[in-house]
N, C-alpha and C positions, 0 to 999 in steps of 0.2 A: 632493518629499521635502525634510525639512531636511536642513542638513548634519550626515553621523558621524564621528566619529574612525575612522582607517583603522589608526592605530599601536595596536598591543596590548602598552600598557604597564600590567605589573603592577601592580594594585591592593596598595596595602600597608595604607592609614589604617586606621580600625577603620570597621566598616560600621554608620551610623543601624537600632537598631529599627522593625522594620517596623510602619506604623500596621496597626491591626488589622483593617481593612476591607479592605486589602491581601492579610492571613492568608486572611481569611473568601474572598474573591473567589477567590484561586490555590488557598483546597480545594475549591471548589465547581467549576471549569473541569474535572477529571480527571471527576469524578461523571458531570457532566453531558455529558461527551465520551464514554463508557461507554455511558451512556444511547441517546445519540443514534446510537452505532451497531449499538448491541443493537436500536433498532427496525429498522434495517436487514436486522441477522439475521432477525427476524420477518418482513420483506416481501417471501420470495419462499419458494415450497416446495420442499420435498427435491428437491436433482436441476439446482438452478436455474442453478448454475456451470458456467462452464465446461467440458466433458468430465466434470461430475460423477460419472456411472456410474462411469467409471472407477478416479476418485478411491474412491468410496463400496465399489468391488470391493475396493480394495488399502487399503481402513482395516479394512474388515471380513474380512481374510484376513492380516492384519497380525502375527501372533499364532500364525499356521500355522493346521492344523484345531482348529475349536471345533462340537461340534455343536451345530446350526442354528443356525451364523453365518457359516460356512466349511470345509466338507468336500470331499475329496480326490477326484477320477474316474480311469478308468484313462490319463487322458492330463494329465501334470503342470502342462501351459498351460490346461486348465479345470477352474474348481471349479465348488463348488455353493454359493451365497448366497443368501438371500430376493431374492425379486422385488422387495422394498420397496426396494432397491438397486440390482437391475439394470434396473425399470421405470420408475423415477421419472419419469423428463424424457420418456419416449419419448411421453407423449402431448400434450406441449405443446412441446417441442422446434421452434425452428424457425418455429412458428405462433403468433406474436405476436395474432392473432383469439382464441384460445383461453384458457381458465381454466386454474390449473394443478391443476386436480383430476383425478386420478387415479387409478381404483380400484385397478390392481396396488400403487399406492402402501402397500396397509396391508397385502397379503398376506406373510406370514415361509413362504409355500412356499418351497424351495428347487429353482432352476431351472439350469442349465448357464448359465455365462459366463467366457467371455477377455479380460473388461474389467478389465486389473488388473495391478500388478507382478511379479504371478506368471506372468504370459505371455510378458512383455518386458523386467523388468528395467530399465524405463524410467527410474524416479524414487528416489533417496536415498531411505531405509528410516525415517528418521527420524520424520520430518513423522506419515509411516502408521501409526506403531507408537503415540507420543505419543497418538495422537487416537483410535486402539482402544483405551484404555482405558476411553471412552464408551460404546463397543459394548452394544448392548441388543437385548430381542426388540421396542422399540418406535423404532422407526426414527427416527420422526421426533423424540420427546424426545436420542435419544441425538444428531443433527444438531443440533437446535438448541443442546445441550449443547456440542457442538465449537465453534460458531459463538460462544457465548457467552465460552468461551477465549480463544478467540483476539483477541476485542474485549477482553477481562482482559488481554491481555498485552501488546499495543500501547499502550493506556493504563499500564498500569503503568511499563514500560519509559519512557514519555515523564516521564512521574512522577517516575522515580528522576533519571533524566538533568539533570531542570529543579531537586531539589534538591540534589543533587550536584555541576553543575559552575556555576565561579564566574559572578556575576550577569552580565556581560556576553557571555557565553554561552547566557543564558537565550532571548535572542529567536530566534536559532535553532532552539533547539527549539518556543519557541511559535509562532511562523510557517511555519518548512520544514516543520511537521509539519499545520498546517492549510491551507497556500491548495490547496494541489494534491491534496488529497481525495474533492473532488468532481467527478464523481460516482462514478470509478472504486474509487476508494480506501473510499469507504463501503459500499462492497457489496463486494469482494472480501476485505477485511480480516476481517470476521465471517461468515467464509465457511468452508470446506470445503476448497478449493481451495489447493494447497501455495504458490499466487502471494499468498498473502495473506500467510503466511510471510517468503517474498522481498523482498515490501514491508518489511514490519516491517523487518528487516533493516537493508535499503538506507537507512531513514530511521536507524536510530540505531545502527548500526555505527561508523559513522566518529565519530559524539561519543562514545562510550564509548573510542574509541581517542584522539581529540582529550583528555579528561579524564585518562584515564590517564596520557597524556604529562605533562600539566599539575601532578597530583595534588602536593602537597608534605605529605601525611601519609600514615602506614602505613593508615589505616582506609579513606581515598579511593582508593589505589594498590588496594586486594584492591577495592575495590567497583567500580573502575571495568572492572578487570580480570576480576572477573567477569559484569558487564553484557557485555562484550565477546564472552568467551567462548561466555554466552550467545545473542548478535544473532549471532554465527558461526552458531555448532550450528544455530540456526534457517534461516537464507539457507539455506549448504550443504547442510541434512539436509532439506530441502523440493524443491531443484531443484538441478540441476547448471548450471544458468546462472546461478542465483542466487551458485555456490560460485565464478564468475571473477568475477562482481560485487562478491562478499566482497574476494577479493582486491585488488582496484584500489580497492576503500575505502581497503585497506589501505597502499597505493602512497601515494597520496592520504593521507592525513595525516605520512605519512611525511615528504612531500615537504615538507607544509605548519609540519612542525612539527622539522626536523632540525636537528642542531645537532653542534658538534664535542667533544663531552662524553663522559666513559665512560658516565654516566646513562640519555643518548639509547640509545646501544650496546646497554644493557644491558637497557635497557625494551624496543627492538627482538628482544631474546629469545623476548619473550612474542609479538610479532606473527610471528615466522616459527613460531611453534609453531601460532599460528591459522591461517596460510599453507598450514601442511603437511597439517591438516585439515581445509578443502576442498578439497585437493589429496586426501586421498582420501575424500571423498564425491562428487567429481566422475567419479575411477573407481570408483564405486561402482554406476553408474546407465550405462545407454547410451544417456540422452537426448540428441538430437542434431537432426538436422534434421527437416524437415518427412514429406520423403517420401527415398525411396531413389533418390541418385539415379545408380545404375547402371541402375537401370531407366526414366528416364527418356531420350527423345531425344535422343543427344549433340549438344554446340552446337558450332561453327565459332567462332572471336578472332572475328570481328564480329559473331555473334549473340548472343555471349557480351558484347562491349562493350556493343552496343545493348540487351539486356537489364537492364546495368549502368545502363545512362541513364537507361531509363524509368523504372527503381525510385527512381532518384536523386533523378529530378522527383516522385514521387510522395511517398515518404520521410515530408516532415511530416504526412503525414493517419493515419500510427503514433503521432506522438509528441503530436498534436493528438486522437487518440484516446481516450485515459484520462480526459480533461477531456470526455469528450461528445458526441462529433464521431461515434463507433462504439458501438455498442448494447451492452448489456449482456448479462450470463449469458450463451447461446448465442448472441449478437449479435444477438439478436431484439428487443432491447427497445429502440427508438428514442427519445433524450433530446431533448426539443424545442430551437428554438436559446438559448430563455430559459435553458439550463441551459450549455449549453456555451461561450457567447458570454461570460458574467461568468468565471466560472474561465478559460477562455483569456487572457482581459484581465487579471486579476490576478496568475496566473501569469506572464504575458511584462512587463506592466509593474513588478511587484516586484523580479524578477530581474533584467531589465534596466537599472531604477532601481537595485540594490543594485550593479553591476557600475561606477558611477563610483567607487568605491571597492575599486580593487584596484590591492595590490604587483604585485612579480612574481610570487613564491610562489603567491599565488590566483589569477593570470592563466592559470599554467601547469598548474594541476589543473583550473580550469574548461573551459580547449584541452583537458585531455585529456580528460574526461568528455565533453563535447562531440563531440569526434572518437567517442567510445567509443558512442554516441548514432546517429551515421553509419553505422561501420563492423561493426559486430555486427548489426546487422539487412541491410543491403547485402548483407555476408559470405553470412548463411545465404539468401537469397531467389538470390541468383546461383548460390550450390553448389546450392540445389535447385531450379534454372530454374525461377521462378516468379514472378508479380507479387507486388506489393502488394495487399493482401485476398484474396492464394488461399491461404493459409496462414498468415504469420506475423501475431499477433495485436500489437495495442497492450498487452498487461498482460505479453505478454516484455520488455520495455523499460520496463514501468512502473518495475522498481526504480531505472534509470538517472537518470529522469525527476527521483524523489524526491531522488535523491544530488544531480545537480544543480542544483534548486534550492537545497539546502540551503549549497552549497557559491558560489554568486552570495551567500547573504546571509553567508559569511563576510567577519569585519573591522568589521563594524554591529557593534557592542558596545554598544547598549543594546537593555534589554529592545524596546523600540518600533521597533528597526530602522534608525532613522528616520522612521519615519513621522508625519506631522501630525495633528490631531484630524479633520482635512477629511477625507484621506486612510482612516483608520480609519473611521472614519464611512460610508463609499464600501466599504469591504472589509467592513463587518458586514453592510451590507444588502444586497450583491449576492451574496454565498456563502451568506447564509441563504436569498436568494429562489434561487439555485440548486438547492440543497440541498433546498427544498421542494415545489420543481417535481419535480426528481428522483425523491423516498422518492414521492409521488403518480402518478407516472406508472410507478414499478416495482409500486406494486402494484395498481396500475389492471389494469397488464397481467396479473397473476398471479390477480386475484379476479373477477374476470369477462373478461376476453381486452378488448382493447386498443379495440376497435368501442363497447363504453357509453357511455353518452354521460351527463352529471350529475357534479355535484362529491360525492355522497354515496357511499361506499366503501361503506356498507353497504347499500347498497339492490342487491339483485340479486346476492348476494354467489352465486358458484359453487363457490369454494373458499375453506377457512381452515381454522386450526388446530385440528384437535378437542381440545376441554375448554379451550380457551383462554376466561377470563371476557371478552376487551374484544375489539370488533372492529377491522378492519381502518383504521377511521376514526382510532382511539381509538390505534391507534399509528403513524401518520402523525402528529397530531395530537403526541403525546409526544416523539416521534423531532426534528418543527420546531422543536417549544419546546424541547429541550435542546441543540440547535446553536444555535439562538440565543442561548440563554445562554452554549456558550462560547464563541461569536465576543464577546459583549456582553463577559465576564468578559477575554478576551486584549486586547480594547479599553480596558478600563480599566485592565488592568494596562500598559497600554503606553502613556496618555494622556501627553502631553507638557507638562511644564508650561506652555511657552509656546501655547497653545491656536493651532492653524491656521499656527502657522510661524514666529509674529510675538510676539516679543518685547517687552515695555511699552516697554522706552527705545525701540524699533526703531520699535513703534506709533505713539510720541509723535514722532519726528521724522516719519513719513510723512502723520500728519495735519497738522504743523504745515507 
């Protein structure tokens, strides 16, 4: 990496007009990031996330009773929903050999189920309610409807953020919001799933609070302040872990950006009122551990410690998870190493390249996020005596993941990070062929089950979208080429003048 300025001294000068190629490239990056995770939405069938039934019970019951979407039985923990929700995944679930076609999938009979926050009160009401307003008698349009949202919202959000706060803040958002994406991030994000929420969140929480701080006019102070409000409402109102997550964003700029001012004081107003709600969306929900664990076999101080250990040692194959290492949707869907091995490598070499540059200030939010990283996953696997891969997933911690990288490239105050023409060069082509590998191998698995053998997606196709005009090829194909363009598009907006690290005077004395 070249070298960046670590001091974040106010810009005052007036700012050069932007060449217009410039204009043109940073409107096409948002598009084209839209794109490329709306094909992701397309590449897997209703059902295909995480725990989706469950999810899909309490979007569709979201609202109370609607006849035939959600009706009442004489026991208040089951309703009645289309099977198109409560069957989806059950026939490929699990069985990575398998297509994800599914005939209960198109049935709107309505069948008894407990899959849903009407049983347990498990999840913040928020997420569920937003996303019923999709609710239809055709399942699958209303799902990919949701999925399509939710990719609208993430992009926008990054959107407002990158015009909004001043230019030496921009590479933050265009980097912390790209290296650590894949492959997790691209699929859960235009997803279903209230972890897609969480993410969003976790990635642009704390810069809406960072901008806010910063803001020196009345138009930027409400915008950022409301961007804020909004990356709250989302974390919080999606998962109750999401809503301590919220919080310690909120720690975390605090720390990074405090001062002895009435200003600071007063701006801090607005963050303990974000404070206090997720504080109650967190008792909103009684999500909690894995399993109960009074019912579990009590453990003796040394089974309890040695418990402690093994998970210890175990730990990074959570946080090495998100990037590829652990399968997708029901952990069924295995990412080859070509996908996990580039994103692990750019994630730990960004981060840890961007980490020669830190005060104390950064020092001491990266230690805590870091520890936070540790101890929250540790925490819940020892309270519910349990290893590593018997329950707690890598996309609990995805939010942590995002926060902390983003918070390694604070202090980089140019758009580029830092980084060299080599270096970018090396990050477009390894995340695209990630990324490619990836959307190919998710829906290899979903259109014929995981055993076919050919690079043609359409050949032997078992499941796809009905009345969709393009097939399965044809959005593989859309989804590479619009990550490509915005790795290409962030590449250029980040090119460095001095091309490769080396400066012309610098050039000219090395060859002479």
């Amino acid at each position: 990496m070249t070298d960046a300025p670590t001091v974040e001294a106010p810009v005052s000068t007036p700012r050069a007009r932007p060449r217009r190629w410039r204009v043109i490239v940073a409107a096409l990056l948002p598009v084209a990031l839209f794109f490329a995770l709306v094909s992701w939405a397309f590449a897997s069938p209703v059902g295909a996330s995480p725990d989706e039934d469950y999810h899909l019970g309490s979007i569709w019951c979201a609202q109370g009773d609607r006849a035939g979407f959600c009706e009442s039985t004489s026991d208040p923990g089951v309703k009645l929903v289309p099977k198109a929700v409560t069957m989806a995944a059950k026939c490929y679930a699990f069985r990575a050999d398998l297509s994800g076609y599914c005939p209960a999938a198109d049935s709107q009979q309505l069948e008894k189920s407990k899959r849903g926050t009407f049983n347990d009160n498990g999840y913040p009401p928020l997420f569920y309610v937003t996303m019923s307003v999709f609710v239809s008698h055709d399942t699958a349009a209303s799902v990919l409807a949701m999925r399509t949202l939710n990719a609208l919202l993430f992009v926008g959000i990054l959107t407002a953020l990158f015009l909004l706060l001043e230019p030496r803040r921009r590479g933050i958002v265009l980097w912390g919001g790209l290296i650590a994406l894949v492959p997790f991030g691209m699929f859960i994000i235009p997803s279903v799933n209230p972890s897609g929420w969480a993410s969003i969140s976790a990635a642009t929480l704390w810069l809406s609070l960072v901008g806010f701080y910063e803001a020196r006019t009345r138009g930027r102070l409400i915008g950022f302040g409301a961007l804020a409000l909004l990356t709250t409402l989302m974390g919080a109102g999606a998962r109750s872990d999401a809503a301590t997550y919220s919080v310690l964003a909120m720690i975390v700029v605090m720390v990074l950006k405090a001062e002895r001012t009435k200003r600071f004081w007063l701006l801090s107003l607005w963050t303990l009122v974000l404070a206090v709600i997720c504080v109650a969306f967190y008792l909103s929900g009684s999500q909690g551990g894995v399993i109960n664990p009074e019912s579990a076999t009590p453990l003796s101080g040394r089974a309890t410690l040695h418990l402690a250990m093994m998970n210890l040692l175990m730990l990074p194959s959570l946080w090495t998870g998100t990037l590829g290492t652990w399968g997708l949707g029901w952990l069924d869907t295995m990412m080859p190493a070509i996908v996990w091995m580039p994103s692990i490598t750019i994630v730990a070499g960004v981060a840890f390249g961007a980490l020669r540059f830190a005060d104390l200030r950064k020092s001491i939010v990266v230690a805590l996020v870091g520890l936070a990283l540790i101890v929250v996953p540790l925490y819940v696997l020892v309270h519910d005596r349990i290893l590593v891969g018997a329950g707690v997933q890598p996309r609990y911690i995805y939010p942590l993941i995002l926060l902390f990288v983003g918070l390694c490239l604070w202090g980089l105050n140019r758009i580029g990070i830092g980084l060299s023409g080599f270096q970018l060069i090396l990050i477009v082509g390894a995340l695209w062929l990630a990324n490619h590998i990836a959307l190919y191998t998710n829906l290899r698995r979903y259109v014929t089950g995981d055993n076919a053998k050919g690079l043609n997606l359409d050949a032997g196709t078992a499941w796809w979208w009905s009345g969709l005009p393009i097939g399965p090829i044809w959005v593989w194909g859309i989804g590479s080429l619009a990550f490509l363009i915005v790795l290409a598009a962030a590449a250029a907006l980040s090119w460095p003048r001095d091309t490769f690290g080396l400066r012309r005077g610098r050039a000219r004395q090395l060859v002479a």
